[in-house]
C-alpha positions in Angstrom: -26.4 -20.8 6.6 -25.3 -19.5 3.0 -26.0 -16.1 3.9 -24.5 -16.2 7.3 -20.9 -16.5 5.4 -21.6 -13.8 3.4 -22.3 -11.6 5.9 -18.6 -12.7 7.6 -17.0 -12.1 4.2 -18.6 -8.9 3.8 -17.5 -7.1 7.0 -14.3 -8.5 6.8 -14.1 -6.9 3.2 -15.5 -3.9 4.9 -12.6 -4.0 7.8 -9.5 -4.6 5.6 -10.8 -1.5 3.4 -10.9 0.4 7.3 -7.3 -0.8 8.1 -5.9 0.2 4.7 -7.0 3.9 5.1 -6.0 4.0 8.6 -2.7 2.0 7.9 0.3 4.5 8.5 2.7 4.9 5.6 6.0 3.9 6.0 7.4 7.2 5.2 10.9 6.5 6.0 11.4 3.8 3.9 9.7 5.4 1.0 11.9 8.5 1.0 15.2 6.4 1.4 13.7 5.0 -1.7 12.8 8.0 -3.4 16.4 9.5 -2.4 17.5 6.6 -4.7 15.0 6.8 -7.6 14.3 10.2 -9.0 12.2 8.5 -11.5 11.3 5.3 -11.6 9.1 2.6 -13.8 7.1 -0.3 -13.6 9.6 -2.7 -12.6 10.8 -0.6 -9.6 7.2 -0.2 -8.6 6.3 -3.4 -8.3 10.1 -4.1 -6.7 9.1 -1.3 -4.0 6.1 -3.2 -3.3 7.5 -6.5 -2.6 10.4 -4.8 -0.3 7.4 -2.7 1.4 5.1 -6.6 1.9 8.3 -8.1 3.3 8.1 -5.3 6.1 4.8 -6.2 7.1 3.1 -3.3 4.9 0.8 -5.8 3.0 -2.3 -3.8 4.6 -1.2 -1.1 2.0 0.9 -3.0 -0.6 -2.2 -5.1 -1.2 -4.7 -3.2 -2.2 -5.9 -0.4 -4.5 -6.7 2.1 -1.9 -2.7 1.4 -0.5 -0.8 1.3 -3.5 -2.6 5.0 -4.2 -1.8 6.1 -0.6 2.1 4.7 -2.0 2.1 6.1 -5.1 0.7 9.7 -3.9 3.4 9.8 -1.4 6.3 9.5 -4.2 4.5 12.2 -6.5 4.1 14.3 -3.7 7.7 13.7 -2.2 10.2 13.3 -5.4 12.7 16.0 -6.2 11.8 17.6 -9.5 
């Protein structure tokens, strides 16, 4: 039975990791932000975040593979 539950937890693990890549980025909300934060530090990050989860966006706010996605965005997209 043990190893029943693992297999559940496993491919739910494996799922979420599918949504996150597939998950679309919320790109207008992240250049409104990025039109008010030409630079930006820990703090705002982690603010971003917790305005992005509040907008249902905890598919990519919650995770390591998201919060790259995120953060590649902004590097990409700031104004130098």
């Amino acid at each position: 039975m043990a190893k029943d539950i693992h297999k559940t937890t496993v491919a739910t693990d494996s799922n979420r990791k599918n949504s996150t890549t597939k998950s679309k980025l919320p790109a207008r909300e992240l250049r409104t932000w990025l039109k008010k934060h030409r630079s930006w530090n820990h703090a705002d990050w982690l603010d971003l975040l917790a305005e992005l989860r509040k907008k249902n966006c905890s598919i990519l706010t919650d995770s390591p593979e998201g919060r790259d996605s995120i953060g590649r965005f902004l590097e990409k997209n700031r104004e130098k």
